[in-house]
C-alpha positions in Angstrom: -19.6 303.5 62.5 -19.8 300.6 64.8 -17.9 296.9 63.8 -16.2 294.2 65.7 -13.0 295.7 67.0 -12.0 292.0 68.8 -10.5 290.9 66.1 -7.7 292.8 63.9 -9.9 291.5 60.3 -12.4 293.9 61.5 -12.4 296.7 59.3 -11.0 294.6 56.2 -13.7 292.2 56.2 -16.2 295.2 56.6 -14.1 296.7 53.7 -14.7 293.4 51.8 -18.3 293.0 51.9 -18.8 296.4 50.7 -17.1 295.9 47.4 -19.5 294.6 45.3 -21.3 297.4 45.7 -18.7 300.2 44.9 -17.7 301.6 41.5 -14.8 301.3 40.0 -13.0 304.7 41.9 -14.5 303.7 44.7 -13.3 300.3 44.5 -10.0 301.7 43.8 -9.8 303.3 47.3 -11.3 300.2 49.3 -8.5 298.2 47.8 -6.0 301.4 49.2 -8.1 300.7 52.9 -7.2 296.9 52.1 -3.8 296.9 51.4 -2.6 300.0 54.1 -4.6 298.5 57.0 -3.4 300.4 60.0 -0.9 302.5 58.1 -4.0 304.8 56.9 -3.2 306.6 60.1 -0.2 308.0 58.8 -1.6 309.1 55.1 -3.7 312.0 54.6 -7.1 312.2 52.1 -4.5 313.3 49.5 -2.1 310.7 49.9 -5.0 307.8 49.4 -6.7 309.7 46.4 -2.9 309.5 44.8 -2.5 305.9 45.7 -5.8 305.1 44.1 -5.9 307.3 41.2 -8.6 309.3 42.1 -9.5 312.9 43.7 -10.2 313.6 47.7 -13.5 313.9 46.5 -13.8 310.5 45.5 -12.3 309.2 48.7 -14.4 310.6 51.0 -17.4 309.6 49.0 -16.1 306.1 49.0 -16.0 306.0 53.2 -18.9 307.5 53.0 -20.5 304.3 50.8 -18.5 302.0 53.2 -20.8 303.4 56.0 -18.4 305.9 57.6 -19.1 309.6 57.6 -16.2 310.6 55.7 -12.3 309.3 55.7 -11.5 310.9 59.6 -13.6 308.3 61.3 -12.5 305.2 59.1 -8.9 306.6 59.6 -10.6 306.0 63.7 -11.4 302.7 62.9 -8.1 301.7 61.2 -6.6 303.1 64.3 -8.8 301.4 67.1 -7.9 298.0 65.3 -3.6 299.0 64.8 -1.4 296.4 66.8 -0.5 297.9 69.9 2.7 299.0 70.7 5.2 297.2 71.9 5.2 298.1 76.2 7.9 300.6 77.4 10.4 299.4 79.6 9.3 302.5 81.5 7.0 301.1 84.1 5.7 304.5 85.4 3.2 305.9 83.6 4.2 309.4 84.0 7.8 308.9 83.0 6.7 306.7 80.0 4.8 309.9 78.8 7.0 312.2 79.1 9.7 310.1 77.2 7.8 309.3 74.6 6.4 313.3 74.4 10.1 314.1 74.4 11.1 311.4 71.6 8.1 313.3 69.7 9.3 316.4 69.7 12.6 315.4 69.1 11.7 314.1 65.8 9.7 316.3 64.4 12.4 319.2 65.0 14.9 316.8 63.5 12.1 316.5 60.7 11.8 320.2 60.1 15.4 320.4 58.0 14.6 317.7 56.1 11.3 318.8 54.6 11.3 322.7 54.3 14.1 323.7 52.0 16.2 327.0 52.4 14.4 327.7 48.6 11.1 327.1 49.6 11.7 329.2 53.3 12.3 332.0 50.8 9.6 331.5 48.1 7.1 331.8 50.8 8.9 334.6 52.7 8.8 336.8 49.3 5.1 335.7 48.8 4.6 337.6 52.4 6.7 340.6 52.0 4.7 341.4 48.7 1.6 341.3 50.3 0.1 344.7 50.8 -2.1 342.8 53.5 -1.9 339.2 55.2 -4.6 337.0 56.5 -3.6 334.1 59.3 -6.3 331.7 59.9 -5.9 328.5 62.1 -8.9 326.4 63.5 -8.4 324.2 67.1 -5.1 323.6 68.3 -3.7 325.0 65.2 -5.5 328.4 66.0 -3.1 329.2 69.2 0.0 328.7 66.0 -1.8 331.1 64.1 -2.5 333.5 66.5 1.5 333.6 67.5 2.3 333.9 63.5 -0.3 336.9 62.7 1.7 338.3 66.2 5.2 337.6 64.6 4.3 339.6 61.0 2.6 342.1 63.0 5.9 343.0 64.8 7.8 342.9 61.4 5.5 345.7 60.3 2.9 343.4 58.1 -0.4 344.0 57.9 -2.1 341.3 59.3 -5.6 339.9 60.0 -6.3 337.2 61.8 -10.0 336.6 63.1 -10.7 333.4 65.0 -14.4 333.1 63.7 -14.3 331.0 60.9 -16.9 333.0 58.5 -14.7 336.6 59.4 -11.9 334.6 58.2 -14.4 333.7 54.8 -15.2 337.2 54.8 -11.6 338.5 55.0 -10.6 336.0 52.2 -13.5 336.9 50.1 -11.8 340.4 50.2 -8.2 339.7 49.6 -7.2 340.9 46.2 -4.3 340.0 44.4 -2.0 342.2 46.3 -2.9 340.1 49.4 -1.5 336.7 51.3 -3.5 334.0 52.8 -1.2 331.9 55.4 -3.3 328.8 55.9 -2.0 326.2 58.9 -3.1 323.2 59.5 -1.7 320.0 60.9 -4.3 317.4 59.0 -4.5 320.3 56.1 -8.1 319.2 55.6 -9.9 321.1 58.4 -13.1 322.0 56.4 -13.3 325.9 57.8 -9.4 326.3 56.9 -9.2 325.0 53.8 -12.2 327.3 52.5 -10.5 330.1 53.4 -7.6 328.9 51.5 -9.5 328.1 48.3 -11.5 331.4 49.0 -8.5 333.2 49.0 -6.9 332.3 46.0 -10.1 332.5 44.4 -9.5 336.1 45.4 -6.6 336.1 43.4 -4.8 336.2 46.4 -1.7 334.6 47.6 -1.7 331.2 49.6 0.8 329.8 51.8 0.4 326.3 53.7 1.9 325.4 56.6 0.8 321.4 57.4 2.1 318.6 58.4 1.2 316.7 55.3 2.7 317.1 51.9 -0.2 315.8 49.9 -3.5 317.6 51.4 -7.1 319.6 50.5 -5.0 322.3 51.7 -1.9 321.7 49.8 -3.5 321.2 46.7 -5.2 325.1 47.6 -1.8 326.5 48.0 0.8 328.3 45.7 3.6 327.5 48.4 3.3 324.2 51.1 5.8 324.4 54.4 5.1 320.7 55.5 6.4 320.2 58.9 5.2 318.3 62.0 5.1 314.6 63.6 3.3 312.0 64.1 0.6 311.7 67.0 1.5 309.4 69.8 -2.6 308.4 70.8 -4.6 308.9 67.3 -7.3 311.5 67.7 -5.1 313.4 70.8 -3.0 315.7 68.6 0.8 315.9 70.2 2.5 319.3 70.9 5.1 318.1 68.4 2.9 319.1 65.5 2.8 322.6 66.9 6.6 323.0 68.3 7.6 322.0 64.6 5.2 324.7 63.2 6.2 327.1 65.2 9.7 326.7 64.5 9.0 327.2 61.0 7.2 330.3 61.8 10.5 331.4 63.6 12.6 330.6 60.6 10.1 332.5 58.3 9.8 335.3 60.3 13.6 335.6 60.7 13.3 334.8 56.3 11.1 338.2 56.2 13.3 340.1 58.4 16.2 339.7 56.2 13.8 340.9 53.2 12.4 343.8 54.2 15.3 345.2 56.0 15.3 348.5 58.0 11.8 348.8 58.1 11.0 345.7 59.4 14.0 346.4 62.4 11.8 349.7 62.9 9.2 348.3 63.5 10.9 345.3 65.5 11.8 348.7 67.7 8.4 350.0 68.2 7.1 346.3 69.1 10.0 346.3 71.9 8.4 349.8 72.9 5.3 348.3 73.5 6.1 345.4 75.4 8.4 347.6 77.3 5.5 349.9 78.8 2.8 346.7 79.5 6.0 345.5 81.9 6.5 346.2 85.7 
């Protein structure tokens, strides 16, 4: 979606010409676009469908009549045309970087106390240790997060599957029964191939846990438990390593959740898992 980018009206005069020809939901979310400007890039699908009194659904057909491909790219567009930041008073460009990276990660650990409860570390802890078998799935940067969680639960003694092609991971949801878990993470929580897998999964009648960095998402609104942990990216479209340190730390604090639950078996296998590592070490 090209427009004029010079000018900070850009995308709300582009906005504005486009009403007339909206319904009334759509409407709805173009006066959302209107009034949130460049704060769009902080709100997720499901946190403008709420504002506007509408479903996802509706929001992304509304970009999509606005002449944008769905609400990623105009989140892009809202982005592009944000006010820039006020310079750092760090004049090297590596040492600005790494103190803003720092600040990042700083935060969103800080953040992780504040938004996943001791109650709801334990509701999705028991949702996991009565699972008979648990599927992981994670798509881009969030796959490396899955890939360390379905490693975690393995070593507790789960039974865990975790294939990084996303229609195995349809396949292995389509298969769950309601004695299985579905552990869905996602930063944006609206990564198309993860979210299926959630809503496949629970169509299953299995489990689903969410761990995202949004509280209102597609993949949320798929779950029976939400984790929401994570910060904010520092260049829109470059996802920071905060996101991930702060999921990952909730996977540590879940993992150590479990290990409390299922006790002495869990330790044994915590035992065997040290056996292994032991003999793959010089």
């Amino acid at each position: 979606m090209e427009m004029d980018s010079a000018s900070g009206a850009g995308l709300a005069a582009h906005v504005r010409a486009h009403l007339s020809g909206l319904r009334e939901t759509e409407a709805r979310v173009a006066q959302v676009v209107l009034d949130k400007g460049a704060e769009l890039v902080h709100l997720s699908v499901s946190d403008v469908a709420a504002l506007a009194g509408t479903a996802p659904s509706s929001v992304v057909r509304a970009c999509q009549r606005l002449g944008f491909r769905g609400y990623q790219e105009l989140k892009i567009a809202a982005a592009r045309q944000a006010p820039a930041e006020p310079p750092s008073r760090e004049r090297d460009p590596a040492a600005r970087a790494l103190a803003d990276t720092v600040r990042a990660a700083r935060e969103a650990l800080d953040g992780v106390a504040a938004t996943v409860t001791p109650q709801r570390l334990r509701e999705a802890a028991g949702l996991l240790d009565g699972a008979g078998r648990i599927l992981v799935v994670g798509a881009g940067l969030s796959g490396a997060v899955a890939l360390d969680t379905a490693y975690r639960l393995r070593a507790l003694g789960c039974a865990v599957d975790a294939p990084a092609d996303p229609l195995t991971a349809q396949l292995a949801a389509a298969q769950l029964t309601s004695g299985g878990a579905c552990l869905a993470i996602s930063h944006t929580g609206a990564t198309r191939t993860t979210v299926d897998v959630a809503r496949t999964a629970r169509r299953s009648g299995a489990g689903v846990l969410a761990l995202t960095s949004y509280a209102r998402s597609p993949l949320s609104e798929a779950a029976d438990c939400t984790l929401v942990a994570g910060g904010q990216d520092l260049v829109f479209g470059l996802e920071t390593v905060a996101s991930r340190l702060a999921h990952l730390t909730v996977v540590d604090a879940l993992a150590l959740t479990l290990l409390g639950l299922r006790g002495e078996p869990a330790h044994a296998a915590l035992r065997t898992a040290a056996d292994v590592t032991v003999d793959h070490s010089y």
